[in-house]
GUDOVEX-387579 format. One record per residue (C-alpha): residue number from 0; residue in three letters; x, y negated, z. Coordinates in steps of 0.001 Angstrom, whole numbers, plus 500000, padded with zeros to 6 digits. Each point is the difference from the previous one (the first is absolute). Last residue first. Layout:
PT;NUM;ALA;X;Y;Z
...
REM end
This chain:
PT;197;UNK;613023;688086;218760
PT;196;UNK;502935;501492;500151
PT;195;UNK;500006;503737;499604
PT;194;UNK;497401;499656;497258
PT;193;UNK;502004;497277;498226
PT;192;UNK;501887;503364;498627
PT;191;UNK;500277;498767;495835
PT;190;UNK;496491;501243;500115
PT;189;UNK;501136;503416;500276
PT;188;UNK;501302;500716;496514
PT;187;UNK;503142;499601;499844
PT;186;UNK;500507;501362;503331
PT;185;UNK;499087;503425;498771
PT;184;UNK;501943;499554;497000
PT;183;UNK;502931;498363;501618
PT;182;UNK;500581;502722;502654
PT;181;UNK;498993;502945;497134
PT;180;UNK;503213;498769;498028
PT;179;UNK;502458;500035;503949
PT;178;UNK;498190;503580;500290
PT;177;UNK;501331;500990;496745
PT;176;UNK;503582;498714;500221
PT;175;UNK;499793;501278;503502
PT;174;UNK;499292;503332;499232
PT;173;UNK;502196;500356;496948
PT;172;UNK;502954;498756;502407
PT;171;UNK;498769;502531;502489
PT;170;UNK;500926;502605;498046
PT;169;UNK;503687;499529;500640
PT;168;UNK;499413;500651;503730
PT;167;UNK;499943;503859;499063
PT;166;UNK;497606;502385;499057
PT;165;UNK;496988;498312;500427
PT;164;UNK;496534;500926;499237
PT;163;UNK;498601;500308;503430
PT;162;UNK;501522;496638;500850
PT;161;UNK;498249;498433;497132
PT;160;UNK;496684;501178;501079
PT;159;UNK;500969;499064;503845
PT;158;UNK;500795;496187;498373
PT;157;UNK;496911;499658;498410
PT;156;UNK;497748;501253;503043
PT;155;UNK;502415;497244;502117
PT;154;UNK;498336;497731;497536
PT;153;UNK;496659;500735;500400
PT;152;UNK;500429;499803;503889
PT;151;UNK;501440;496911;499527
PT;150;UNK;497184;498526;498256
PT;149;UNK;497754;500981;502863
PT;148;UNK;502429;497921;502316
PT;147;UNK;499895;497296;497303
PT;146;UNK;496310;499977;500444
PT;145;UNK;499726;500329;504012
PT;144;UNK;502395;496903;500288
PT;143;UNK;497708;497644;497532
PT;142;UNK;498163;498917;503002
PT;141;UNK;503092;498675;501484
PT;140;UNK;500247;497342;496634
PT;139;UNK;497295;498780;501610
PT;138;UNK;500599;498717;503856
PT;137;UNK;501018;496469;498810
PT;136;UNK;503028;498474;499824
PT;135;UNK;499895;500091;496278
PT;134;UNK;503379;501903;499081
PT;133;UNK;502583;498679;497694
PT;132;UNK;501184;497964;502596
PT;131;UNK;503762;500883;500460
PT;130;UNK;498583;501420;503696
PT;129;UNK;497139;501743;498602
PT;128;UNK;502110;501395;497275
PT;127;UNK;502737;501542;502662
PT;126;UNK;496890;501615;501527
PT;125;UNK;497943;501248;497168
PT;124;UNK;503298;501552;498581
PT;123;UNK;500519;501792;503468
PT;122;UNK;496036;501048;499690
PT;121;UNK;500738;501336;496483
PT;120;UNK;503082;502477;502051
PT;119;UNK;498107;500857;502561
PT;118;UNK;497502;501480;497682
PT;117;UNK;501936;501491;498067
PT;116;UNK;501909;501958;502973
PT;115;UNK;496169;500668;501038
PT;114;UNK;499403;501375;496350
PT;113;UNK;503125;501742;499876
PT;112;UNK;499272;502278;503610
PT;111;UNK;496648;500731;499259
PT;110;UNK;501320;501443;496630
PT;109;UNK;502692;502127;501696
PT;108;UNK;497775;501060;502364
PT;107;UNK;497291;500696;497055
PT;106;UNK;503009;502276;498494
PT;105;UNK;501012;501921;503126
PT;104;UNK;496786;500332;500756
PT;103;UNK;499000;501500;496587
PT;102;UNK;503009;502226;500407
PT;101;UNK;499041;501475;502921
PT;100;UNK;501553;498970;503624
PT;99;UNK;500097;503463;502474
PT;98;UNK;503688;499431;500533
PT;97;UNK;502300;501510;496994
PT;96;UNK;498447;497313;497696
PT;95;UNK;501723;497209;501524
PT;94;UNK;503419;501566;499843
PT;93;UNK;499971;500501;496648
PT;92;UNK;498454;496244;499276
PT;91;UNK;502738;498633;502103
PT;90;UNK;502618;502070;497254
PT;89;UNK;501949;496417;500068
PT;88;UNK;501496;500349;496831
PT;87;UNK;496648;501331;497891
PT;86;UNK;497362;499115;502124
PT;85;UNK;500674;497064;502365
PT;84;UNK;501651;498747;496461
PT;83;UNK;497309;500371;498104
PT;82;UNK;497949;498279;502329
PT;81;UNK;501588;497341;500096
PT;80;UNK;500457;499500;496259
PT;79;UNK;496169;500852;499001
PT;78;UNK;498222;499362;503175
PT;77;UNK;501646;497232;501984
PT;76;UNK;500939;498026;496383
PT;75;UNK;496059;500124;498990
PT;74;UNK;498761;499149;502599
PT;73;UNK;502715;496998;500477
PT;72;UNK;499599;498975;496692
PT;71;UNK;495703;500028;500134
PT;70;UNK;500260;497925;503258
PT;69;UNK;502513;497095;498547
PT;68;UNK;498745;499580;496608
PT;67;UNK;496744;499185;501459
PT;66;UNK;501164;497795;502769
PT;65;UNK;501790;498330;497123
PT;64;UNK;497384;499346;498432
PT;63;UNK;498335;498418;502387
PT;62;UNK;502800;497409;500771
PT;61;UNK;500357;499342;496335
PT;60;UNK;497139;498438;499787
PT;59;UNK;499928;498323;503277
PT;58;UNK;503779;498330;498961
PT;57;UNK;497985;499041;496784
PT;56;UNK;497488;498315;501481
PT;55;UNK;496960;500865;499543
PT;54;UNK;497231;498856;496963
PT;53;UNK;501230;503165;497882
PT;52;UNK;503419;498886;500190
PT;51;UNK;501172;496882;500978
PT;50;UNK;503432;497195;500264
PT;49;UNK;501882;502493;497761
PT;48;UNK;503436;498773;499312
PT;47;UNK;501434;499340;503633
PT;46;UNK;498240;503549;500995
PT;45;UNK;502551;501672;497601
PT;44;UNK;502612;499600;502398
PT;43;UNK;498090;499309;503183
PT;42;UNK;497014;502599;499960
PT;41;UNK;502063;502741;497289
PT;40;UNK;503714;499403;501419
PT;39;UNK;499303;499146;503911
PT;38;UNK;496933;501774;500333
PT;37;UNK;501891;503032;498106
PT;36;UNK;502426;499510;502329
PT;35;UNK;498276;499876;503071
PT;34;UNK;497981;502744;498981
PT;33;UNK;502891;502375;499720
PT;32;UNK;501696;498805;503275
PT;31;UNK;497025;500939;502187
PT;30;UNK;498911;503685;498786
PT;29;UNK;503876;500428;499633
PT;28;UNK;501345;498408;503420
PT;27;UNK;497280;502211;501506
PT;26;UNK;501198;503133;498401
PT;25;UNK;503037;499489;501431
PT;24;UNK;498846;499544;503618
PT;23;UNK;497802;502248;500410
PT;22;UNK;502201;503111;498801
PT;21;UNK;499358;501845;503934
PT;20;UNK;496365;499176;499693
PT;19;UNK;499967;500832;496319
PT;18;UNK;500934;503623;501281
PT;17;UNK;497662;499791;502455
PT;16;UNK;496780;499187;497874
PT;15;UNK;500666;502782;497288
PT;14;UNK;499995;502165;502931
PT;13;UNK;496460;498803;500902
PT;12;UNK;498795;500098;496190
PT;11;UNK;500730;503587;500514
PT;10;UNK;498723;500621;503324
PT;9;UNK;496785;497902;499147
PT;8;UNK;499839;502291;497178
PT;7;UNK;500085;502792;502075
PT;6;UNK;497795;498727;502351
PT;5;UNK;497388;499557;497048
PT;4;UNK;500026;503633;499526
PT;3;UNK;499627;500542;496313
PT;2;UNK;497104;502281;498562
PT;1;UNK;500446;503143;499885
PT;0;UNK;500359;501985;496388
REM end
C-alpha cells in the first residue's frame, strides 16, 4: 500500500473549502446563531440562578463547554451525515476516486476538512462568548485552540466509522444518540472544562 499524497488531501480538504465558500453565509448564521442562544438560554436563563461554578462564573463555565460541544458536533456532523451524503446521493466520492486520489486520501481529506470546519466553528463560539463576557480577555483560552482541534480530529474519526457502517440516514440516529452519551462522559470528566478558561 502507498502512502497518501499530501496534495491529494490538500485537494480534498481544498474542495471541501469551496463548496463552504459558496454556502458561507448559512453556515455562518448557524455557527453564530447557535451560541447566541444557548448563551442567551443556558448563560442568561439559567445564569440568573447560578451566581458560580467551580470558582468561575457561570457564563465562563458554560462558555467552555460549549466550545467543546460545538467542535466535536460539527466533526462529527461533516463526517458521518455529510459525508454520507457526498457519498451515497451526491456520488462525489465516485468521482473522486476516478482521479489518481486513494481512498486513504479521500478519507484524511475528509478528516482535515471536519477538524478545520470544527475548528472554525469553537473559535465562532469563543467569539460571540468573548463579547457576552464569558471569556477572560486574556490571550488563554487561544492556547486551548490546538486541543479542541486535536479533539476534532477524534471526532471526525467517529463520524467516518459511522459513515462506513451506514446504510441509510436512519442510522445516524443510533450514532448520534451514542456520540451525544460519549459527549457527556468525556466532558464529565474533564475537570468540569476550567482548562479552556483559566
Amino acid at each position: 500500500m502507498k502512502m497518501p499524497e499530501s496534495v491529494y488531501v490538500l485537494a480534498v480538504y481544498d474542495r471541501q473549502y469551496r463548496v463552504f465558500r459558496k454556502l458561507l453565509g448559512s453556515s455562518l448564521v448557524s455557527n453564530v446563531a447557535n451560541p447566541i442562544l444557548f448563551l442567551f438560554a443556558f448563560g442568561f436563563g439559567m445564569g440568573s440562578f447560578i451566581d458560580t461554578m467551580s470558582g468561575m462564573s457561570y457564563l465562563t463555565f458554560v462558555v467552555a463547554g460549549m466550545i467543546g460541544y460545538s467542535a466535536a458536533f460539527a466533526a462529527s456532523f461533516e463526517t458521518s451525515i455529510g459525508a454520507f451524503t457526498r457519498y451515497f446521493l451526491q456520488k462525489n466520492w465516485d468521482a473522486i476516486l476516478s482521479t489518481p486520489v486513494t481512498l486513504a486520501e479521500l478519507m484524511m481529506g475528509e478528516i482535515l476538512w471536519a477538524s478545520v470546519k470544527a475548528l472554525f466553528s469553537a473559535i465562532c463560539v469563543l467569539v460571540v462568548g468573548w463579547l457576552w463576557g464569558g471569556v477572560p480577555t486574556s490571550f488563554e483560552p487561544l492556547l486551548t485552540l490546538p486541543i479542541v482541534f486535536l479533539g476534532s480530529i477524534c471526532f471526525a474519526c467517529a463520524g467516518l466509522v459511522a459513515t462506513a457502517y451506514a446504510k441509510g440516514y436512519e442510522f445516524f440516529a443510533y450514532f448520534f444518540t451514542c456520540l451525544g452519551d460519549t459527549h457527556v462522559r468525556v466532558l464529565w470528566r474533564l475537570p468540569r472544562a476550567e482548562f479552556l478558561i483559566h
